[in-house]
Each structure stands twice: as C-alpha cells, then as structure tokens.
C-alpha positions in Angstrom: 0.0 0.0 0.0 1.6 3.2 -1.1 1.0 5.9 1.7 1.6 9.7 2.3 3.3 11.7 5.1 3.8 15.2 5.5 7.7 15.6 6.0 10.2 18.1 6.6 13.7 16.8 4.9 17.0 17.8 6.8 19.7 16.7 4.0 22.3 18.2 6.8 21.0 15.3 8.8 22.0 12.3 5.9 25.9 12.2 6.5 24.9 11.6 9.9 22.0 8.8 10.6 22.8 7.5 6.7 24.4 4.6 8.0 21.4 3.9 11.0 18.6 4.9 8.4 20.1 2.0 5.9 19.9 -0.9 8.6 16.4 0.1 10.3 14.7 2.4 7.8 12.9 0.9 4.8 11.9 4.2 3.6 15.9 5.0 2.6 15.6 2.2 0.4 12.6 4.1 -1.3 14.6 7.1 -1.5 13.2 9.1 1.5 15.8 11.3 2.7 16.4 12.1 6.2 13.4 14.0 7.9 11.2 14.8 10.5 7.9 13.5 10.0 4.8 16.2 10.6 2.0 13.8 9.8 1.4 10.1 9.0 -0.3 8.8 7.3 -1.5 12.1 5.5 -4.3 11.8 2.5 -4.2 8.5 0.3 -2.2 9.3 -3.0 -5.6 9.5 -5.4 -6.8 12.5 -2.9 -3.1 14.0 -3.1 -4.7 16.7 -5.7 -3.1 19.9 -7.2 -5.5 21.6 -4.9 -4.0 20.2 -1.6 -0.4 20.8 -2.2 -1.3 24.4 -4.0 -2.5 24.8 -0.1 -0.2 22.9 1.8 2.7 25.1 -0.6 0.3 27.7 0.7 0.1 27.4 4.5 3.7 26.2 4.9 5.4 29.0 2.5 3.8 31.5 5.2 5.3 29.8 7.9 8.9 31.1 9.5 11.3 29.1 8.8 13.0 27.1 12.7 16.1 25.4 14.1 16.3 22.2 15.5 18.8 20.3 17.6 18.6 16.6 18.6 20.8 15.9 21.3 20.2 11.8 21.8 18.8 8.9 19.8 16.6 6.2 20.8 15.4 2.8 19.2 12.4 1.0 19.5 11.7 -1.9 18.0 12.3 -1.6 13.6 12.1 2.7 14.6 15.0 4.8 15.2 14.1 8.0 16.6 15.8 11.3 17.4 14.7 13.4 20.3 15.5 17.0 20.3 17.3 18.9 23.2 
C-alpha cells in the first residue's frame, strides 16, 4: 500500500543517521531522505490533488522558517528515533 506523510527533509541530517537509516529504515531504500515527520499517514495518494499541495505550498510558504537540535537517539523496535534537546 503506497502511503503519504507530511515531512520536513533535513539533508544536513544524511551524512549523519545515513548509515542507521540504511539498517532500520525501509523508507531509505525508497529514496526518503532524512526527515522529520509532521504527519502520517496524511491523504491516500488518489486524494493528493493539485488543490492540496497548491495549499499545503500555501500554508507552509507563510510559515517562518525554525532550528532544530537533537541531542540523543533512541530505538524502539524496527524505529530509530531522534529526540531533540
């Protein structure tokens, strides 16, 4: 089944969790860069219409930009997770 999510990518990030993202992360092997996730799931791909991401370009181009930091990492099972600090 072929999903959504509402992501914000952090390419800095790659060099970093590349290596983690590889062994636990079955989305790297899609492709999906390092991120944060926002939402998931988000809308099924058939209701993914020009429309929504006119809005979503929309809402989030009117949002400041932020900084993040994530000072440790965690694992649960199949998940690796950062948790800012």
């Amino acid at each position: 089944m072929i999903e959504s999510a509402l992501v914000v990518l952090i390419p800095e990030a790659e060099v970093l969790v590349k290596s983690f993202r590889d062994r636990y992360d079955p989305q790297a092997a899609l492709g999906v860069p390092a991120h944060v996730t926002v939402l998931y799931p988000f809308k099924s791909p058939k209701e993914l219409t020009a429309d929504v991401i006119q809005s979503l370009e929309e809402l989030f181009g009117e949002s400041p930009g932020f900084s993040a930091s994530f000072a440790e990492t965690r694992r649960f099972p199949g998940v690796l997770r950062h948790f800012g600090g």
